[in-house]
C-alpha positions in Angstrom: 0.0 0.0 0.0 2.8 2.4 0.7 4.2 1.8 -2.7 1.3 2.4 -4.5 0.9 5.9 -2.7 4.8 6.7 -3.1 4.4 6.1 -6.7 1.0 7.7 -6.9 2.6 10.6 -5.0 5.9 11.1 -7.6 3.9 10.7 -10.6 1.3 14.1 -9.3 4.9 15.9 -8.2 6.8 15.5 -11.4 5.0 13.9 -13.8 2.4 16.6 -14.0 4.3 19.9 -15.8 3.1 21.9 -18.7 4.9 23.8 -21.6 4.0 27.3 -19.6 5.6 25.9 -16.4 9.1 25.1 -18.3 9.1 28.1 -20.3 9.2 29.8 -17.1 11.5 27.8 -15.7 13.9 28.6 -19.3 13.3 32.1 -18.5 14.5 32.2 -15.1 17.3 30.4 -15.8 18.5 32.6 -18.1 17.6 35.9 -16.6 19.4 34.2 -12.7 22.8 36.2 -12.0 25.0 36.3 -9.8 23.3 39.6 -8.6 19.8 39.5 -9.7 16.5 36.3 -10.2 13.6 37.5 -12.0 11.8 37.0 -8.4 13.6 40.1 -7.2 11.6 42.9 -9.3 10.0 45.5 -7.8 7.0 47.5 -9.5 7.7 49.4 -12.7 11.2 47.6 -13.1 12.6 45.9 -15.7 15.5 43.3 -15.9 17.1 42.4 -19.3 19.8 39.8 -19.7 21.6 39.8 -23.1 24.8 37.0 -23.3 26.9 38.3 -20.4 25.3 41.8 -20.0 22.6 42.1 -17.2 20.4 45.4 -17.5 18.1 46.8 -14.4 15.6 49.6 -15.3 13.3 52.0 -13.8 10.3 51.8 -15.9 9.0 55.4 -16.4 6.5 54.8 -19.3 4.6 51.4 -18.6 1.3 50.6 -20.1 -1.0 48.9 -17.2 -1.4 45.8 -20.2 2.2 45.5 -20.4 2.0 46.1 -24.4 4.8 48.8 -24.5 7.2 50.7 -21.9 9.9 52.5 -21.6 12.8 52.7 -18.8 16.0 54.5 -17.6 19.2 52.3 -16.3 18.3 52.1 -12.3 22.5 53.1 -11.8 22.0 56.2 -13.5 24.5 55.4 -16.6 23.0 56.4 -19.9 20.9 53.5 -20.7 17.5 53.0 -22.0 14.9 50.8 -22.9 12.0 50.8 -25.2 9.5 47.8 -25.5 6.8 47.2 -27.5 4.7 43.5 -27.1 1.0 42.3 -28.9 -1.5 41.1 -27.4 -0.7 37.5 -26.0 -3.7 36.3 -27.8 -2.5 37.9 -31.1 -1.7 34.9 -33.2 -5.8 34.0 -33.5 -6.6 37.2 -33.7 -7.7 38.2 -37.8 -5.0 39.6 -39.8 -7.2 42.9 -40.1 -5.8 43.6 -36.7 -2.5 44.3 -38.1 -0.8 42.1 -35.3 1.7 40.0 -37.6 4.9 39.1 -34.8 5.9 38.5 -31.3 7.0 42.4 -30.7 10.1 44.4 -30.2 12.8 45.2 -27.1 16.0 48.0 -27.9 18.4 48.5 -25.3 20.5 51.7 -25.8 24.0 51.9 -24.3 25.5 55.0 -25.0 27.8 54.6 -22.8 29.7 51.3 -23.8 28.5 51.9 -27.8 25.9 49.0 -28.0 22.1 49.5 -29.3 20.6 45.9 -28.9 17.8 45.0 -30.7 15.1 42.6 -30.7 13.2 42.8 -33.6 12.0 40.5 -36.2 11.6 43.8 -38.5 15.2 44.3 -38.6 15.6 41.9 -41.3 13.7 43.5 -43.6 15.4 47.3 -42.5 19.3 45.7 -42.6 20.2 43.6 -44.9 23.1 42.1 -42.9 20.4 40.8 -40.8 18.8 37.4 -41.5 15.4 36.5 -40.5 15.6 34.5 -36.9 18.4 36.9 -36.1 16.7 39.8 -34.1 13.5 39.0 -32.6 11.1 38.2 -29.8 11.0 34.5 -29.4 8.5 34.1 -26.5 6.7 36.0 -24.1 4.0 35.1 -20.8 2.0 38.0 -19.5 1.1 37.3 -16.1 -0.9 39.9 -14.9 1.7 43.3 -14.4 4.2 41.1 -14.9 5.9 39.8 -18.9 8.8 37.7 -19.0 10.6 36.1 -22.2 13.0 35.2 -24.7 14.5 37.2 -27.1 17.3 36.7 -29.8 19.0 40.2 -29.8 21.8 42.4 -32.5 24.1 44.7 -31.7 22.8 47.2 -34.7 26.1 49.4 -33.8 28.2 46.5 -34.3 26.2 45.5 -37.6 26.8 49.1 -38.9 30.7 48.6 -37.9 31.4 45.4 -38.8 29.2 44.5 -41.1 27.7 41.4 -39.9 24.8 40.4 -37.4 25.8 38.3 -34.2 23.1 36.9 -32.5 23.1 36.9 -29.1 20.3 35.2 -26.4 18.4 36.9 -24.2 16.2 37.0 -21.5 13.6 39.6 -19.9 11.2 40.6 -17.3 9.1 43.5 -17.0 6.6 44.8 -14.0 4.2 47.7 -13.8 2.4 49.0 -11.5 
């Protein structure tokens, strides 16, 4: 009888996960520092995670159905943030709607030259940026709260160099 209620027991505790529950748990990962977990926002903040760089913002401009913001570095340096997300229903949602992808995220860092971008658009602005290269790969809005995936480019680098590097980020945002 004990068996049967051990087994019974591990089979509701980890058999039972949906896609939504792992996504999150994806997110997290990626957005955990050594500093900073996604748990740790505070109202109308932001935290962005692109490859190594970590960004914390003070959202000043945050729409109450998290579809766009915009924020100022928390540190003071001369960063910003500009956002822009559909509705999360927006994929069955008729065409005449105009919603046709997963949104947009731009990080500017004047101050160490970067101006990432997330953005499935940029494709068709740049040509040295490929579709799948710049864009918003998931999202969850859970009430004030979005977190996500995005693929971001360094659009400074792509005007220096010449080529797109893609590189994986994560997000969260909270209003209100």
């Amino acid at each position: 009888m004990y068996r049967v209620i051990t087994i019974s027991l591990a089979i509701l505790l980890f058999g039972c996960t949906d896609d939504s529950s792992r996504k999150e748990g994806a997110i997290q990962s990626a957005l955990e520092g050594e500093t900073t977990s996604p748990k740790k926002t505070t109202q109308k903040q932001a935290i962005l995670k692109i490859g190594e760089h970590q960004y914390e913002f003070e959202m000043t401009q945050c729409n109450s159905a998290l579809r766009f913001g915009r924020g100022q570095a928390k540190d003071g340096s001369d960063v910003t943030l500009s956002f822009e997300l559909p509705p999360a229903d927006w994929k069955s949602r008729p065409a005449s709607e105009g919603w046709s992808d997963n949104g947009s995220f731009r990080i500017r860092d004047k101050g160490n030259n970067r101006d990432w971008v997330a953005d499935e658009d940029m494709s068709k602005e740049l040509a040295k940026v490929s579709p799948g290269q710049s864009q918003v790969d998931d999202f969850t809005i859970d009430g004030k709260r979005v977190s996500g995936a995005a693929t971001f480019v360094d659009i400074t680098a792509v005007m220096t160099t010449g080529k797109a590097e893609p590189v994986k980020g994560a997000f969260e945002v909270k209003c209100n």
